[in-house]
C-alpha positions in Angstrom: 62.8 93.6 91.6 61.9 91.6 94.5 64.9 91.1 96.4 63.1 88.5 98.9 62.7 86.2 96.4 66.3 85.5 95.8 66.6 84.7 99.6 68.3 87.8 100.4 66.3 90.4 103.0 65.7 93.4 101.9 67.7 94.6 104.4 71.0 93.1 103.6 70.4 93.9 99.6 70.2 97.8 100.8 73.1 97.0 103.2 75.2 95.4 100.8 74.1 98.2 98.1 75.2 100.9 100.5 78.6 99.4 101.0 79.2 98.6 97.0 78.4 102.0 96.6 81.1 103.7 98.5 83.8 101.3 97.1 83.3 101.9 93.6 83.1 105.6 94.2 86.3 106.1 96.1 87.5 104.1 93.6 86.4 105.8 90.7 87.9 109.1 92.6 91.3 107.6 92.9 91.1 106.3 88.7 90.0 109.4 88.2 93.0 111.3 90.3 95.3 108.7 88.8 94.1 109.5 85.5 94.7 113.5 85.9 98.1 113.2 87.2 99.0 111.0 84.1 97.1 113.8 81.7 99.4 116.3 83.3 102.9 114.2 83.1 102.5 112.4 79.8 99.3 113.6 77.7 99.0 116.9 78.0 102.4 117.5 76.6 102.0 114.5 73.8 104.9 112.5 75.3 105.4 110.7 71.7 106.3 107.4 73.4 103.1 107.0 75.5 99.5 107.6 74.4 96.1 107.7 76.7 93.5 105.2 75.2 90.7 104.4 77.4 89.0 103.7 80.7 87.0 100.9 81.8 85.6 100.8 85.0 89.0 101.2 87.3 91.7 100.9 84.5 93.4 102.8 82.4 94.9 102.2 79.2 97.5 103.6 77.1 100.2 102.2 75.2 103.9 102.9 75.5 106.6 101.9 72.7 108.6 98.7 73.5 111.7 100.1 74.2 110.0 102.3 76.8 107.8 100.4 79.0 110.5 99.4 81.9 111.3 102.4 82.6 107.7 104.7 81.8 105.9 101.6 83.8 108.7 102.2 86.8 107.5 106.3 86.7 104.2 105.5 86.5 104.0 103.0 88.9 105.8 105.4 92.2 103.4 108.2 90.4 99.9 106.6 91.0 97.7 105.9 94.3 97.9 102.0 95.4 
């Protein structure tokens, strides 16, 4: 791909490339920590009120019954990195 011909130096594009790069990776290592501490509180040990789902890019997703989620989303929330 010819990165000149967007108007963007080839420079800046390997600049800007560099940069991206380190954010999503930290980022991905702090989902990823995040995602092991939950594992070890709630999935490991099949917490029947909460269950794991996915990831996508830097979320996770689980699901927690109704007349849980004030006080497992409280937990969680002093639990994981911000």
């Amino acid at each position: 791909q010819d990165l000149t011909r967007k108007g963007i130096g080839v420079e800046e594009a390997v600049k800007r490339k560099i940069v991206s790069h380190a954010i999503q990776s930290t980022c991905g290592d702090i989902c990823r920590w995040d995602l092991i501490q939950l594992y070890r509180t709630y999935f490991k040990n099949r917490d029947p009120h909460i269950d794991f789902m996915t990831t996508v890019h830097d979320e996770i997703n689980y699901t927690i019954d109704k007349d849980y989620v004030i006080d497992y989303v409280r937990e969680i929330d002093d639990r994981v990195v911000e």
